[in-house]
N, CA, C and O of each residue as an XYZ file, in Angstrom:
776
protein
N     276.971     -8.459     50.028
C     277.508     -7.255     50.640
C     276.384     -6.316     51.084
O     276.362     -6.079     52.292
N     275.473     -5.755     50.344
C     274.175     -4.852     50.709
C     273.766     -5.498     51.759
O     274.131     -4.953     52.801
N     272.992     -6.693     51.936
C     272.590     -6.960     52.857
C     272.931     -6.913     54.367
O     272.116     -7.126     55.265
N     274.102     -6.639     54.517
C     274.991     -6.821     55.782
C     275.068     -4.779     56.274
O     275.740     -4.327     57.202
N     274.089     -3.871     55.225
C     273.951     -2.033     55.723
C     272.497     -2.742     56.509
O     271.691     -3.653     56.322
N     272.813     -1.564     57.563
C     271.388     -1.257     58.070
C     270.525     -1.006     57.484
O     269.476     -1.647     57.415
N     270.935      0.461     56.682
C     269.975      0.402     55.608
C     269.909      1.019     54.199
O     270.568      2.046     54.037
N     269.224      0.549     53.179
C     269.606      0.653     51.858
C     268.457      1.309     51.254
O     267.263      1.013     51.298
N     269.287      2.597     50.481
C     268.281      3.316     50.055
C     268.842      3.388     48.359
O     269.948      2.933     48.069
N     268.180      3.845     47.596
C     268.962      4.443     45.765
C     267.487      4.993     45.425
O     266.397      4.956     45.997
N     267.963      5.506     44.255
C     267.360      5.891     43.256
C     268.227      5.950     41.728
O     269.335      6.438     41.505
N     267.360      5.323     40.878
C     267.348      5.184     39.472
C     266.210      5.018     38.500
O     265.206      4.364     38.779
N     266.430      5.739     37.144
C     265.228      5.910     36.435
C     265.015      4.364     35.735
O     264.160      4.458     34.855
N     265.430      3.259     35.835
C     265.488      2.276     35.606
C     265.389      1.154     35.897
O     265.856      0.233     35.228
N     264.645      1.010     37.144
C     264.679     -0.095     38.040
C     263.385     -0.750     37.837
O     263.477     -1.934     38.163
N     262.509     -0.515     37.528
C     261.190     -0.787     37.449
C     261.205     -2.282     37.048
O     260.538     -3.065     37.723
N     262.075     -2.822     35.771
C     262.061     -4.291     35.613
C     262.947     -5.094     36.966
O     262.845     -6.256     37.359
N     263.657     -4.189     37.373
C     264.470     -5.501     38.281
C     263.768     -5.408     39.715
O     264.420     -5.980     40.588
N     262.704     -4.874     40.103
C     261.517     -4.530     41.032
C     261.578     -6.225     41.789
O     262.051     -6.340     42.920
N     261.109     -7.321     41.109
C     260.889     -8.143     41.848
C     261.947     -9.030     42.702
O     261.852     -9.752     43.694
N     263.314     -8.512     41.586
C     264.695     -9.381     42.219
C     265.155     -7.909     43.681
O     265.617     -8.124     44.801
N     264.871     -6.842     43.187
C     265.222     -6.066     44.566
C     264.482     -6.484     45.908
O     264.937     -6.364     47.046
N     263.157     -7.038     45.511
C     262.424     -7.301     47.035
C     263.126     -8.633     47.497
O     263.856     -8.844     48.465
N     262.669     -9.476     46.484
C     263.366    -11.543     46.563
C     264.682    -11.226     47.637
O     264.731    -11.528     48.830
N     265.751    -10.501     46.802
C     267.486    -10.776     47.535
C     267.486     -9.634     48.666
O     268.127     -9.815     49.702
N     266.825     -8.567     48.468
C     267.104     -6.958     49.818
C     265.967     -6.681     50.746
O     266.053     -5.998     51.767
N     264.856     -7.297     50.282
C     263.629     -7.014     51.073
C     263.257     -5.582     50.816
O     262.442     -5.106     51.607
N     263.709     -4.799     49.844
C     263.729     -3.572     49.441
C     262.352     -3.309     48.307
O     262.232     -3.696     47.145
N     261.396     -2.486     49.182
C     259.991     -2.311     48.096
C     260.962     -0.902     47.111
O     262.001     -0.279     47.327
N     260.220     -0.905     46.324
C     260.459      0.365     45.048
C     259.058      1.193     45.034
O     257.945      0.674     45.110
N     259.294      2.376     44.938
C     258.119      3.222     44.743
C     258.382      4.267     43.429
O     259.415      4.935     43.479
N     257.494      4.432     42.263
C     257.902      5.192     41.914
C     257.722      6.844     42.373
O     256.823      7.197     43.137
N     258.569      7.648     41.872
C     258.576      8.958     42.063
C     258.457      9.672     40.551
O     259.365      9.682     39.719
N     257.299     10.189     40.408
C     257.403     11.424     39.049
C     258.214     11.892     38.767
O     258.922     12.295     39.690
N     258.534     12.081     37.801
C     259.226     13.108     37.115
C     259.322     14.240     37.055
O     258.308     14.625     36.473
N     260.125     15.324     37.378
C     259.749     16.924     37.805
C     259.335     17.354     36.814
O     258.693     18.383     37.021
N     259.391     17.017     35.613
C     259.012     17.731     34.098
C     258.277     17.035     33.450
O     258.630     15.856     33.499
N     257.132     17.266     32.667
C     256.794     15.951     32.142
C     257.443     16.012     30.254
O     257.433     16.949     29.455
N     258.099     14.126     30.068
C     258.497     14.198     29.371
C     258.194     14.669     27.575
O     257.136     14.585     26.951
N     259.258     15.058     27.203
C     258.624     15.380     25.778
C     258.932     14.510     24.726
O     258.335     14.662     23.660
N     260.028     13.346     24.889
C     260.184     12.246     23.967
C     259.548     11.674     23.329
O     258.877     10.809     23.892
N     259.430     11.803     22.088
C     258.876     11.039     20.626
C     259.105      9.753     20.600
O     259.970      9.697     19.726
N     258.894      8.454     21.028
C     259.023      6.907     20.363
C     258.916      7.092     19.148
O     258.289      8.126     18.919
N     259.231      6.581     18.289
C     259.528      6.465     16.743
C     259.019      5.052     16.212
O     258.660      4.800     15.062
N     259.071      4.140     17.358
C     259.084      2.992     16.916
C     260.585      2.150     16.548
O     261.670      2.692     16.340
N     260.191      0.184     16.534
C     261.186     -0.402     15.813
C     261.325     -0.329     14.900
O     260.306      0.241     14.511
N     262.346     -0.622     13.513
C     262.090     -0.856     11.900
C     263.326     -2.203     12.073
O     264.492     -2.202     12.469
N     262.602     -3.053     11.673
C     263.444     -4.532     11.664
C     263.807     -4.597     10.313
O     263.061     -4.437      9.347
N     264.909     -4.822     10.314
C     265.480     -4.887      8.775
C     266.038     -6.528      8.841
O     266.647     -7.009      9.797
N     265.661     -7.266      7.551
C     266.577     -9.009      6.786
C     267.966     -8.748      7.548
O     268.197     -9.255      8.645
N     268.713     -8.059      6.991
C     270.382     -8.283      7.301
C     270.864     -7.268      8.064
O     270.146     -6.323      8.391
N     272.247     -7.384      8.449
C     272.735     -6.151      9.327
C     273.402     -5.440      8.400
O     274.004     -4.478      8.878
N     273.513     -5.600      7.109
C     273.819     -4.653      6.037
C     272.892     -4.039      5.536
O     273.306     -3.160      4.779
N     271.458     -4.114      5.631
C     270.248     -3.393      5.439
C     270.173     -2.271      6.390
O     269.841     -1.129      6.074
N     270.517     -2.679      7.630
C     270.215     -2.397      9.247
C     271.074     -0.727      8.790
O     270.623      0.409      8.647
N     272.655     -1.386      8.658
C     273.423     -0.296      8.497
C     273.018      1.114      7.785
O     272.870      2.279      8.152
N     272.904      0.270      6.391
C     272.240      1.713      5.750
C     270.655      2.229      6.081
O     270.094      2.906      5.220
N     270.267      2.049      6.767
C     269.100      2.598      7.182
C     269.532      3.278      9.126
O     268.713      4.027      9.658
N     270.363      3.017      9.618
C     271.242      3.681     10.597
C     271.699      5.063     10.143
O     271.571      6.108     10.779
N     272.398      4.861      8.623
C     272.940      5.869      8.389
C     272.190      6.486      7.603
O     272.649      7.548      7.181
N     270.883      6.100      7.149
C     269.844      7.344      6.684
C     269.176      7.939      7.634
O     268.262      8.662      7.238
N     269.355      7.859      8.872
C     268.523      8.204     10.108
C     269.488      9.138     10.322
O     269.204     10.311     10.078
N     270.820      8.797     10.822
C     271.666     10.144     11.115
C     271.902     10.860     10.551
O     272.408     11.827     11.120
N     271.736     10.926      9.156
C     272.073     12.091      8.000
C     270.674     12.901      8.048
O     270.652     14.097      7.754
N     269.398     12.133      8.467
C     268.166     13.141      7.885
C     268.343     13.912      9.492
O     268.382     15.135      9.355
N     268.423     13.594     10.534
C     268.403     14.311     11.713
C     269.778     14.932     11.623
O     269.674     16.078     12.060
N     270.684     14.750     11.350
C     272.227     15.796     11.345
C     271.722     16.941     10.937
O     271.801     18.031     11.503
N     270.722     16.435      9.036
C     270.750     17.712      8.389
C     269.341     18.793      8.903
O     268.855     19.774      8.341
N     269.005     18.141     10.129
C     267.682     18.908     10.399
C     268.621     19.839     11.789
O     268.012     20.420     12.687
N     269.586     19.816     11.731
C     270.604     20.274     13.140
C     270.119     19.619     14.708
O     270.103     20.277     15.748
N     269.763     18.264     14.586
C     269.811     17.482     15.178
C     270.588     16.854     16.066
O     270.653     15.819     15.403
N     271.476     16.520     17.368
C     272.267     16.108     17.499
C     271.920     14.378     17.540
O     270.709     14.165     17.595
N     272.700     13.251     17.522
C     271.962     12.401     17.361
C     273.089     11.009     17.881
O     274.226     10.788     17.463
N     272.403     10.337     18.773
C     273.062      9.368     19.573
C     273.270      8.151     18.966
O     272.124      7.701     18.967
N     274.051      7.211     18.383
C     273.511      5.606     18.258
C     274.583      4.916     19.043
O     275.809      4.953     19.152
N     273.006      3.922     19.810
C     273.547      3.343     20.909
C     274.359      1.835     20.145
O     273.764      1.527     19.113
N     275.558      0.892     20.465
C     275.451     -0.037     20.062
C     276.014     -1.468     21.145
O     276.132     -1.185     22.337
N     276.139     -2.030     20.982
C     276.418     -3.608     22.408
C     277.288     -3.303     22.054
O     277.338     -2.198     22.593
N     278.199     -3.386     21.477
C     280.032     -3.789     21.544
C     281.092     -2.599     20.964
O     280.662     -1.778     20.153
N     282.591     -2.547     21.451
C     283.429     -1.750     20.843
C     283.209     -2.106     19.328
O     282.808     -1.301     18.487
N     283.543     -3.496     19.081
C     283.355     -3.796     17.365
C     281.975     -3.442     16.602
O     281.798     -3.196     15.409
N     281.081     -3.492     17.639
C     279.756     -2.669     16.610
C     280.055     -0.681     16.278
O     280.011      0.217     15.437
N     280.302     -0.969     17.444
C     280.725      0.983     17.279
C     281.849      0.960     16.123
O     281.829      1.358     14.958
N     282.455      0.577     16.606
C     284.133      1.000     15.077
C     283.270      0.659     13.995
O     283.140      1.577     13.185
N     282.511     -0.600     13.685
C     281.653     -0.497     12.786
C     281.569      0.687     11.824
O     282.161      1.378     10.996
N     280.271      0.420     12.588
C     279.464      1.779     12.352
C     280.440      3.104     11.887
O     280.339      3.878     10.935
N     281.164      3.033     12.698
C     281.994      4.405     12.684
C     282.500      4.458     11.177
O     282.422      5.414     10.404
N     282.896      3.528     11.010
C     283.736      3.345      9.252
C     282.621      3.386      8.580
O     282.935      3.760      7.450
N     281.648      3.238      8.625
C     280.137      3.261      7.483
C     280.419      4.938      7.642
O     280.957      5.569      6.732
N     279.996      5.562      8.888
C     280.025      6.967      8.659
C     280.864      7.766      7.977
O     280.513      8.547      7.093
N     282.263      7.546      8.465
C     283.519      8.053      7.953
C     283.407      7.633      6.156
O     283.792      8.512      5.383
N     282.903      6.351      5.576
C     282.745      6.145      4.468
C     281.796      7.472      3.444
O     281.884      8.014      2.343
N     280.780      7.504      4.849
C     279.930      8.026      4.035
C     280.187      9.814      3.871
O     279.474     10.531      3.169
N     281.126     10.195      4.524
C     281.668     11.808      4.704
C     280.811     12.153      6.188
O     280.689     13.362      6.382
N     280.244     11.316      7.184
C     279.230     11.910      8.280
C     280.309     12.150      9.383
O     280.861     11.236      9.996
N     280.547     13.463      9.564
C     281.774     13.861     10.788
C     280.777     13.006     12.204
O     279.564     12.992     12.413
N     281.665     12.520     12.786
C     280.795     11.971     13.943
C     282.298     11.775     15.407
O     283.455     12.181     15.300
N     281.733     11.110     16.494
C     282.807     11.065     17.657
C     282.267      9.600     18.182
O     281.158      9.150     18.468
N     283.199      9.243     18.168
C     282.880      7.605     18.661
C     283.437      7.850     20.532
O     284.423      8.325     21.094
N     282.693      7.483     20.774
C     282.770      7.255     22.471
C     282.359      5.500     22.874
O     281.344      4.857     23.142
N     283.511      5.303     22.752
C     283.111      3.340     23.544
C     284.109      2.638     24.647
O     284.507      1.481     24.506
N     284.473      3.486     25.776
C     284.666      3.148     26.907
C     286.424      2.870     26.122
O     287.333      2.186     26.592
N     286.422      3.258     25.495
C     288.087      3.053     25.063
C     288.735      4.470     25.198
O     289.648      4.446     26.023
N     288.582      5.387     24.774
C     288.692      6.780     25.259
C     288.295      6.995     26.553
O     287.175      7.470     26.736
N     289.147      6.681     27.679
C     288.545      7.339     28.891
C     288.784      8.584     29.145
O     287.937      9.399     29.511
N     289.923      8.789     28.968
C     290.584     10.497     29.590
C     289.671     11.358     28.412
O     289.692     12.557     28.688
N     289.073     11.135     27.482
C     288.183     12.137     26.505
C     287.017     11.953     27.044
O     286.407     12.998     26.816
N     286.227     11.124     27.725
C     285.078     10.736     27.579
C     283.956     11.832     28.326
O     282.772     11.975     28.019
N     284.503     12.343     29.094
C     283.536     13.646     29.609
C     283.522     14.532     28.690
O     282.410     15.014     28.474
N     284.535     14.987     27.953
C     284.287     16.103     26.984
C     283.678     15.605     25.947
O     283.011     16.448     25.347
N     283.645     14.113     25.322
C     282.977     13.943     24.240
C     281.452     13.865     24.710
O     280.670     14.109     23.792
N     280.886     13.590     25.890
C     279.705     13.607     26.085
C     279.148     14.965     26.316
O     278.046     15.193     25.818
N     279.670     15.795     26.917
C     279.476     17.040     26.658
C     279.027     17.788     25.191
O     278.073     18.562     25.116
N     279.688     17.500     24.313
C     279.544     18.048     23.047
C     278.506     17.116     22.075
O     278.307     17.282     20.872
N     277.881     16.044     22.998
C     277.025     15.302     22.493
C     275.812     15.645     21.673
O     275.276     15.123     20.695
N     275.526     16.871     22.530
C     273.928     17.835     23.025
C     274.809     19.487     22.008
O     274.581     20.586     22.512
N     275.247     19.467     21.369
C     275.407     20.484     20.797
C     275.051     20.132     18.935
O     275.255     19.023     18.442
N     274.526     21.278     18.177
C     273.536     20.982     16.738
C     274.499     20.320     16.039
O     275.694     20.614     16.013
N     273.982     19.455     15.493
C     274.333     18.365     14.621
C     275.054     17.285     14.918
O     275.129     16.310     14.170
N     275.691     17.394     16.141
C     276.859     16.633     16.452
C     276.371     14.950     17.002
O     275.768     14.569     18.006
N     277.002     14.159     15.724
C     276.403     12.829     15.526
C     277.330     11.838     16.505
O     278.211     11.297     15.837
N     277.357     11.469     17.898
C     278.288     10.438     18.776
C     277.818      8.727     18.494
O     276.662      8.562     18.103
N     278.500      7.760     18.647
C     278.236      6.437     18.797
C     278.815      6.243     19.895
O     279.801      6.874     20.276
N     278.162      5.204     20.604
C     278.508      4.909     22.078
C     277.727      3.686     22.202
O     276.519      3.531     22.023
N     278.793      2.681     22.604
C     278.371      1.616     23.139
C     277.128      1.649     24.738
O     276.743      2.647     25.348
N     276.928      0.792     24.891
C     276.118      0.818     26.103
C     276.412      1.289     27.256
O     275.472      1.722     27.922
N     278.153      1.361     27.979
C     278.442      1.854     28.902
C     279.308      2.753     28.865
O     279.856      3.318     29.811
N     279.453      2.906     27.714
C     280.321      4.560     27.174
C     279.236      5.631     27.881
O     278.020      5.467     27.790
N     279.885      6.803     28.632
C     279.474      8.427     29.299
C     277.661      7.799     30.493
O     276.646      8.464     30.703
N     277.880      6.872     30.802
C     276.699      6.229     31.188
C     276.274      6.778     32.324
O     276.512      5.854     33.102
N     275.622      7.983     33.238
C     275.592      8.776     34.440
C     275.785     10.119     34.062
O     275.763     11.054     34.864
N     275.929     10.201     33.135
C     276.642     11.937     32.514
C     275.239     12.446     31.627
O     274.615     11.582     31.011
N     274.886     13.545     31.600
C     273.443     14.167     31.221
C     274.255     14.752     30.435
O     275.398     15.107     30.721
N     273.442     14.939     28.922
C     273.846     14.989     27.602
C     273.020     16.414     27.538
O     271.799     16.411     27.383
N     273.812     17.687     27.675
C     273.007     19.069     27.815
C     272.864     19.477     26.050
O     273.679     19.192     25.172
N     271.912     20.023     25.941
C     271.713     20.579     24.873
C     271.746     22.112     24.759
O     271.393     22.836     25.690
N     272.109     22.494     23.781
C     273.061     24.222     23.288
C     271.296     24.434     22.726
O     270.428     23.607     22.449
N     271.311     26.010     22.733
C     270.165     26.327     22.407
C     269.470     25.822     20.914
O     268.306     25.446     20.779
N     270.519     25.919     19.822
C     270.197     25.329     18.645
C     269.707     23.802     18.442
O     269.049     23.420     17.474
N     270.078     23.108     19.365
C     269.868     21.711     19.265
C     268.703     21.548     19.999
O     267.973     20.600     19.710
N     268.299     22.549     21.190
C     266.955     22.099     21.446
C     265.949     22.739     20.385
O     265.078     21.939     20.043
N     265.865     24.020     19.772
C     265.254     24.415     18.739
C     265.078     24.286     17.931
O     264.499     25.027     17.137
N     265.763     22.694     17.713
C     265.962     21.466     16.452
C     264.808     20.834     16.551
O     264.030     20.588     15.629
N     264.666     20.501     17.966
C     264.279     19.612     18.254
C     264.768     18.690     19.203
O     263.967     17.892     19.691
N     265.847     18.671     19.514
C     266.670     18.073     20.722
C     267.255     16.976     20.255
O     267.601     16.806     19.086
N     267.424     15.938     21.473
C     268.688     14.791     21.073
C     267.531     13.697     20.091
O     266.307     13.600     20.188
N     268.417     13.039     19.241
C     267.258     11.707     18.714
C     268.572     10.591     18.843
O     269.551     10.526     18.100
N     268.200      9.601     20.233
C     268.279      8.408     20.082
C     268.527      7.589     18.940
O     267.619      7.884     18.162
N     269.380      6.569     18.311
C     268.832      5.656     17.786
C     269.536      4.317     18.408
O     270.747      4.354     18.626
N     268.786      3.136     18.695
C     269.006      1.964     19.480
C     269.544      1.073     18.338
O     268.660      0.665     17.586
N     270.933      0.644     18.017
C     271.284     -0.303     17.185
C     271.352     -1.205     17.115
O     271.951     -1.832     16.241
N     270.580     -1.736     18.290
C     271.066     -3.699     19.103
C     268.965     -3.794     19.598
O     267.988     -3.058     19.459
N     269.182     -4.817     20.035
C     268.386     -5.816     21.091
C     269.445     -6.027     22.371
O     270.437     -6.751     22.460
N     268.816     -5.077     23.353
C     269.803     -6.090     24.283
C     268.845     -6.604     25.294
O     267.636     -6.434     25.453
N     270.140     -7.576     26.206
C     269.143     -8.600     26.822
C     268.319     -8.210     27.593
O     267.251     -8.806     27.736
N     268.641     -7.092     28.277
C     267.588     -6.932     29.611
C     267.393     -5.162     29.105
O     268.164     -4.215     28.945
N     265.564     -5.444     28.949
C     265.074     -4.066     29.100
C     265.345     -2.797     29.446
O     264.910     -1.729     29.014
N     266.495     -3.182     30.685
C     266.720     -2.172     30.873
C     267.776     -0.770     30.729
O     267.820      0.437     30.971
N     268.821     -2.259     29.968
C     269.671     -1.197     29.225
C     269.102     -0.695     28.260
O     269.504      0.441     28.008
N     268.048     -1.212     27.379
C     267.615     -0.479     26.790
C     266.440      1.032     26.830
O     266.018      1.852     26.015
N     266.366      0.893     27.535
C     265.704      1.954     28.655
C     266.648      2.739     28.972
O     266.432      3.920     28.702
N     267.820      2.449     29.551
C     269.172      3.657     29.413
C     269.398      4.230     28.678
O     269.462      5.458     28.721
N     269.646      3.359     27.517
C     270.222      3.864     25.921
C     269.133      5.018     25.998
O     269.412      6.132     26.440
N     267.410      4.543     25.364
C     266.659      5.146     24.918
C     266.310      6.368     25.698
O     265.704      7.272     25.123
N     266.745      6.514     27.363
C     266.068      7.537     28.386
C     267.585      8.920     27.911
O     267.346     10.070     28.280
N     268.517      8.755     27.401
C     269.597      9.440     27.608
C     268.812     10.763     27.001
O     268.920     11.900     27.461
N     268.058     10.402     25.953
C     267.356     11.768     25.209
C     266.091     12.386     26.321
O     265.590     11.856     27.313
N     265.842     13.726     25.674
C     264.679     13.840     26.429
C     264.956     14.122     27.554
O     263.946     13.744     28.148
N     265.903     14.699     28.609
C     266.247     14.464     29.765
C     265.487     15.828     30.554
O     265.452     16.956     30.062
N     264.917     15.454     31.839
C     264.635     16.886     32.145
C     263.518     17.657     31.487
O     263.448     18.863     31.725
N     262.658     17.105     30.704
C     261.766     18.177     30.247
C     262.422     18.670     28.424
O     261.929     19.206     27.431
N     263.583     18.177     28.761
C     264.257     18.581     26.863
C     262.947     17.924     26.270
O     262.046     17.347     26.879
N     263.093     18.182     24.836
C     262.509     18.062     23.313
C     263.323     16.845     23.075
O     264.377     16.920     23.707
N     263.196     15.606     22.298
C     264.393     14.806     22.131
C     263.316     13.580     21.701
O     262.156     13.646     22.110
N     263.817     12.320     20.749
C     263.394     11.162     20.014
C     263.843     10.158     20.070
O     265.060      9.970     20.065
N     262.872      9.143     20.147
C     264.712      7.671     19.872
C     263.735      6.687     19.556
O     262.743      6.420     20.235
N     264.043      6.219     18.594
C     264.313      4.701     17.883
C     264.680      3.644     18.365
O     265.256      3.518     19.445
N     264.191      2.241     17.132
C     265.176      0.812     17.191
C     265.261      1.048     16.018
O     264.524      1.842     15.433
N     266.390      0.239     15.369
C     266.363      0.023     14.172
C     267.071     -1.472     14.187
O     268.286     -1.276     14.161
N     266.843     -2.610     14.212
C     267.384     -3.627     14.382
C     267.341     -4.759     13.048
O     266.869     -4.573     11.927
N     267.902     -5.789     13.517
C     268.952     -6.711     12.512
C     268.252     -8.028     12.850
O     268.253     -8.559     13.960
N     267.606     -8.522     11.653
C     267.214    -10.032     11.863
C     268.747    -10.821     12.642
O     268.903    -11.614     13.571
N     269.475    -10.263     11.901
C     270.745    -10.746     11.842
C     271.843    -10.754     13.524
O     272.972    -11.187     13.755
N     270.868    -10.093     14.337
C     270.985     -9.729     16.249
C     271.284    -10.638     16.197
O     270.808    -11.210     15.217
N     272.057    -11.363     16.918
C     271.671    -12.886     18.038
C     271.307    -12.988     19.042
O     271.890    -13.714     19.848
N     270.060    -12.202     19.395
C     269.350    -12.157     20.646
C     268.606    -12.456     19.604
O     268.537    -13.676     19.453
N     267.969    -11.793     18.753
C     266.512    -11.962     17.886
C     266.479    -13.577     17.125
O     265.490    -14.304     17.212
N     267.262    -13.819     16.663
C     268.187    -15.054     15.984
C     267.440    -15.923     17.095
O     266.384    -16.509     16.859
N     268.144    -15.952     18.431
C     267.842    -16.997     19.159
C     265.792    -17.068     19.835
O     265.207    -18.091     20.193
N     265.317    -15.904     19.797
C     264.286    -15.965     19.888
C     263.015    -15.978     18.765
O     261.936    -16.566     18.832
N     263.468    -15.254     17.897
C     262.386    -15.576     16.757
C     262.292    -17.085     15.977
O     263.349    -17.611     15.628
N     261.056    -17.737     15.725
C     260.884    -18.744     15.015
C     261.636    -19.056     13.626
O     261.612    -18.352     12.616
N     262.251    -20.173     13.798
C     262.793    -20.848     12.477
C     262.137    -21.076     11.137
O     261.445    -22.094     11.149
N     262.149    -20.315      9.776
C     261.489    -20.929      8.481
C     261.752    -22.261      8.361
O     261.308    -22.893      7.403
């Protein structure tokens, strides 16, 4: 279909890996363009945990130490069933939180909205509020801003680059993480066999 416009223009903060398939199929070069702000995002690093029951509780020691710092705090995950997950670990654990996973549509602008306000802990699958800028209330940037945390491996870089870019937006204050699961089956299928 693209191929058949005169002519094709976009912009996205994410394209940089799919650079060589845009020229191959559109004949379309990529240039980057700066950033109007320069960013203030913290990498944190991965922490690979044995099991995805290790994974969990170390998920949920991440959102409790940033909740209680008035933090607001994102975890990204691949599937509706990883989010409900998760969600019942929280709810177990007393952590008020808002699950956003493309199942709530008619809520889903207001829950991303209230994403970026202090303390307020959301889970969201990968294409849950995905185009929607996560504003932060004055307290949450004077926290420190949004902190990311990435709950998966996914396949292509560049969703993970979505997940992880949602913080930090604009010049905000903001952090993000992996915290991942021997127990992935992306990692499973690529890491070496004992």
């Amino acid at each position: 279909l693209f191929p058949r416009y005169l002519q094709l223009a976009g912009m996205s903060g994410s394209l940089r890996e799919s650079r060589h398939e845009l020229r191959a199929l559109y004949g379309c070069r990529m240039a980057m363009v700066p950033s109007a702000r320069p960013s203030q995002q913290r990498w944190l690093g991965t922490r690979l945990y044995r099991s995805a029951e290790l994974q969990g509780a170390a998920v949920l020691a991440a959102v409790q130490t940033h909740q209680a710092r008035g933090r607001p705090v994102l975890v990204g995950t691949d599937s509706v069933a990883a989010s409900a997950a998760l969600s019942a670990r929280l709810h177990a654990a007393r952590v008020q939180h808002q699950l956003l996973n493309a199942v709530q549509d008619a809520d889903e602008a207001a829950q991303v909205a209230r994403a970026g306000q202090q303390g307020v802990v959301t889970i969201a699958t990968n294409i849950a509020g995905r185009g929607t800028d996560i504003q932060l209330d004055p307290a949450a940037r004077a926290a420190g801003g949004l902190h990311v945390i990435a709950a998966l491996c996914n396949r292509s870089r560049r969703i993970d680059r979505q997940l992880i870019g949602r913080g930090a937006r604009q010049g905000d204050p903001g952090s993000a993480e992996r915290i991942a699961s021997l127990d992935d089956p992306l990692l499973a299928r690529h890491l070496p066999r004992p």
